[in-house]
N, C-alpha and C positions, 0 to 999 in steps of 0.2 A: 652159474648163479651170479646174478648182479652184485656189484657193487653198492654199500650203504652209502647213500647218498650224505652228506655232509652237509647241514643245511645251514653252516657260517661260511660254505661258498659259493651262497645264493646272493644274487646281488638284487637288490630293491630297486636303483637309478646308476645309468649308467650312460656317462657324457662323456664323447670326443671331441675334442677341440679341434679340428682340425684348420681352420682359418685363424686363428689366434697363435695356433702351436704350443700350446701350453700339455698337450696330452690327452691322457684319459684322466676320468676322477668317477671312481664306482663307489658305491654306498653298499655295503652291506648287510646282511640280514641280523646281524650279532650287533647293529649298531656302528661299525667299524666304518670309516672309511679309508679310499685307498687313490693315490694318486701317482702317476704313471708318467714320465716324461718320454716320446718316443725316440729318441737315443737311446735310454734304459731299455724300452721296449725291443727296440732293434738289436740291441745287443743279446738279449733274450729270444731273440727266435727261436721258436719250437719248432719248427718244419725239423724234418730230415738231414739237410743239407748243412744248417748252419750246425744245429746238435754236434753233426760228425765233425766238421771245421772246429769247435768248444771244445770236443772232448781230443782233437789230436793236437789242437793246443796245447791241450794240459798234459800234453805225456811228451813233447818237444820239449828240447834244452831250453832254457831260456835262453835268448839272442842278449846278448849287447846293448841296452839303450842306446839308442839314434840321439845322440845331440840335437841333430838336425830334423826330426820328423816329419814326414808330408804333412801340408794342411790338407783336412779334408773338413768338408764342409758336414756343418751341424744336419742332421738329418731330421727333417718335418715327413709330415704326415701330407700324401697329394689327395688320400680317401679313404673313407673306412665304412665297412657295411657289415650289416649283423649276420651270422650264420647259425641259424635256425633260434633259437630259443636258449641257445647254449655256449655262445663263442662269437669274438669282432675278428676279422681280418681287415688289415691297413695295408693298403698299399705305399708305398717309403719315396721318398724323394729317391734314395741313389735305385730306383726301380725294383727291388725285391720288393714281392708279393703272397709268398706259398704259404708265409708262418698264419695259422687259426689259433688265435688267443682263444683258448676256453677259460671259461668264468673261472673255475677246478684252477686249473694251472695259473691263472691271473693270482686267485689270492695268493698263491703257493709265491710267486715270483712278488706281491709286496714290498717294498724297498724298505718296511720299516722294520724295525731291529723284535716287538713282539710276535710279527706273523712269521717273521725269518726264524725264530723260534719255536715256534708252533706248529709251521706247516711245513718250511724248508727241513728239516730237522724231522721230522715224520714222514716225510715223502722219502728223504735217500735210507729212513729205515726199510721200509718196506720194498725198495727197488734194490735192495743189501741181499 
């Protein structure tokens, strides 16, 4: 049986900046909007591969602060193209490609403090 669809993670307008670098910025159904830097975004990959790198993070000792830490360069956006009716994938300056942003997961990932309430907060119930 389907899932009820959620319809405050329906987006109304949604712009990639990709020549500017400024991000995403979605408008949502509820009125909300949501803006996205991709650095944030990238750190957030949903694909497979990153997920499992996040989550064996988070069960590693913490290391040591590095004094000294690589620079690595700020990560832009080289393209982004929509996937189906339902999700953007961005392809990344340092060449990761696989993450499919869904709208679903877009709100959920919001950087601002009432959706990280609402939605962040309701999603690890239900994945609990």
């Amino acid at each position: 049986m389907p899932l009820p669809i959620d319809s405050r993670k329906k987006p109304t307008d949604v712009k990639v900046f990709v020549t500017t670098g400024e991000g995403v910025a979605i408008a949502w159904s509820d009125g909300h909007a949501s803006r996205y830097t991709f650095p944030y975004l990238r750190d957030e990959c949903p694909c497979a591969t990153c997920r499992d790198e996040r989550e064996k993070k988070a069960q590693d000792k913490p290391a040591a602060a590095n004094p000294l830490p690589m620079f690595k360069p700020r990560v832009t956006a080289k393209s982004a193209t929509s996937v189906g009716n339902y999700a953007i994938q961005i392809q990344f300056s340092d060449g990761h490609s696989t993450g499919i942003y869904s709208f679903d997961a877009l709100r959920e990932l919001c950087p601002c403090e009432a959706c990280a309430k609402e939605f962040r907060h309701a999603a690890k119930e239900t994945t609990a």
